[in-house]
N, C-alpha and C positions, 0 to 999 in steps of 0.2 A: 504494500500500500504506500504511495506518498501521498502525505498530507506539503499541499502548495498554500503556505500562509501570505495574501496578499495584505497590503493598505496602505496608504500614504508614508512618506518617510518619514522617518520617526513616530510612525504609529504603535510601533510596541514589537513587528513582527518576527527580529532576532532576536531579544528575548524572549518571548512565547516559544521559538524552538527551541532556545537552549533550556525553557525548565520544561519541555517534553521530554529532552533529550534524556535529561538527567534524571526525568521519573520514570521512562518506561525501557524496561533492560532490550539492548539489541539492539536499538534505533540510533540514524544516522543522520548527521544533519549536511546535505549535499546543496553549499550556499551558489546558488547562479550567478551572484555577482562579481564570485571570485571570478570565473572563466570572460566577464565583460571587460575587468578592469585591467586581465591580463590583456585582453585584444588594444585595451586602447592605450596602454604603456608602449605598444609594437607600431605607434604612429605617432608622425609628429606631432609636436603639441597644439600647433594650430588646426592640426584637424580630430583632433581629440573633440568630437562632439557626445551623441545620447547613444550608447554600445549596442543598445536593442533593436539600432537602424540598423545595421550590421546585419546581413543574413546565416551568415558565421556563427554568429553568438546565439542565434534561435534553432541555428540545426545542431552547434558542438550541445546546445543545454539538453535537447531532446535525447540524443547520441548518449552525453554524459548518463541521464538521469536514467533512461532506459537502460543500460548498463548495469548500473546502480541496485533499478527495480529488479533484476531480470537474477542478479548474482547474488546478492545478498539477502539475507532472511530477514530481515529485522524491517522496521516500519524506515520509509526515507525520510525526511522533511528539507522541504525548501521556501525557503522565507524570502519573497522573491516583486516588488510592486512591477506592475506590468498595468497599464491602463487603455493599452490598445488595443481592440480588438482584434486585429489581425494578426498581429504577433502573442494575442492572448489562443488565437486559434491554433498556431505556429510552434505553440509551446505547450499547454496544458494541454487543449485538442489534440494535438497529435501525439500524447501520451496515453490518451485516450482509446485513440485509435485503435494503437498499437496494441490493446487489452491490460492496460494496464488500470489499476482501482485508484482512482485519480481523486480525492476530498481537496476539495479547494474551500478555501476561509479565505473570508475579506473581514481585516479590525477596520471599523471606524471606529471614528472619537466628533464632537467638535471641535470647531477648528481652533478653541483657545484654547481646548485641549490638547492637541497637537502641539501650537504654539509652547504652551510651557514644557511640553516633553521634549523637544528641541531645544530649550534654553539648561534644561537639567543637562543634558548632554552633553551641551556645549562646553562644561565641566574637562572631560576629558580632552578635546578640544585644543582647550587653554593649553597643557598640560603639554601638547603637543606642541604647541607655539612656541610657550618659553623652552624649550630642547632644540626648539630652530627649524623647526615642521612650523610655516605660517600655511598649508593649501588645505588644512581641517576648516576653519573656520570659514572660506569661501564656499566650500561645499553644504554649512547648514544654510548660508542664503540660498543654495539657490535650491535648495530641498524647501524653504519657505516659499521661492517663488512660483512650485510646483504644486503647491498646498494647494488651493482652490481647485485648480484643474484635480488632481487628484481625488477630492472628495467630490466633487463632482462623478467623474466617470465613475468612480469604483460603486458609489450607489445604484448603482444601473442591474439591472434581475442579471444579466449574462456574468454579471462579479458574483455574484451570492456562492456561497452562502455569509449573508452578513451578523457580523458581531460586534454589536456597541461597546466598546470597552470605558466609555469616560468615569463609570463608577466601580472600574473592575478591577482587581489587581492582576501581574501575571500570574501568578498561580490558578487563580480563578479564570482565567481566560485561559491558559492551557487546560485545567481540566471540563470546563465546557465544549472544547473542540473537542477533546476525548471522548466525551459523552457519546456527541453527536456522532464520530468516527466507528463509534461502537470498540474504543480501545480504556484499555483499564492502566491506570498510571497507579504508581508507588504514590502511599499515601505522605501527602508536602508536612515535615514534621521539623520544618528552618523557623526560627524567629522569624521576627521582622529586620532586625539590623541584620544578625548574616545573609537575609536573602538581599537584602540593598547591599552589603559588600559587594555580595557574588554580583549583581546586575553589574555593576560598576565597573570590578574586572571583565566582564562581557564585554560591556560596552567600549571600552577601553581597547581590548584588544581587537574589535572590530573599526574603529577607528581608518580612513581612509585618507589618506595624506595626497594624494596625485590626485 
């Protein structure tokens, strides 16, 4: 099975895989943005534009994930915003296709919810900056200037299935996608402060400086 967690960036949706990851034994998190960010380090920078124009990046993801589906036992997940439908056909659709058991989730929030979930972030960020990494913090703009358009599209029936997260925490939001997946997670037994630890180093080490 892969579960495809879509929604806006910084919507929640690599955390939500990494506390699947870590409740449910055997399950893999196979991130698609790795194989985009590789493509466009492989180009100058001035034509370093959006990766998922790239026909490359929608056949190696399908290639990759099918692989992935096809070889390994364990649940996939891919935390992945995609708002186009063409390339949402290109990608989830033709994993579909292929027979594979495909659960897609879209988190929304509102969008001041978003908003401050990108300012928390921005934390790590900084962190990157003072080390001499300034190209974190150009990237939460324009993940802000994506905002609207994003929650836009992703409301749309062909995104569903939707998940309002603005009163949810992760935990709660991975085990509701479990529910619906029909998958049983290890019961969440972290405080509060270790689970904001652990988000933290997530988030941190997802961190994209290019």
């Amino acid at each position: 099975m892969l579960l495809w967690i879509n929604g806006p960036f910084g919507g929640g949706k690599t955390q939500t895989a990494h506390e699947i990851r870590r409740r449910l034994p055997g399950s893999v998190i196979c991130d698609p943005e790795h194989a985009g960010f590789g493509l466009r380090r492989m180009l100058p920078p001035e034509l370093r534009g959006n990766f998922q124009e790239l026909a490359s990046w929608r056949q190696g993801v399908v290639e990759v994930l099918d692989l992935a589906l096809t070889r390994h036992e364990g649940v996939v997940i891919a935390p992945m915003t995609v708002t186009d439908s063409g390339h949402f056909a290109e990608t989830v659709g033709r994993l579909r296709e292929l027979g594979h058991d495909v659960r897609h989730f879209t988190l929304l929030a509102e969008r001041g919810t978003v908003l401050k979930r990108l300012r928390e972030r921005g934390l790590g960020h900084l962190l990157a900056h003072v080390g001499g990494k300034n190209a974190g913090p150009g990237r939460e703009t324009w993940a802000v200037q994506q905002l609207d358009h994003c929650l836009e599209r992703l409301r749309e029936p062909e995104f569903a299935e939707h998940l309002w997260t603005d009163h949810s925490t992760v935990p709660k939001t991975a085990d509701r996608i479990a529910v619906l997946a029909g998958l049983t997670l290890k019961p969440n037994r972290e405080g509060p402060l270790r689970t904001r630890l652990r988000q933290a180093k997530a988030g941190v080490r997802h961190i994209r400086l290019d």
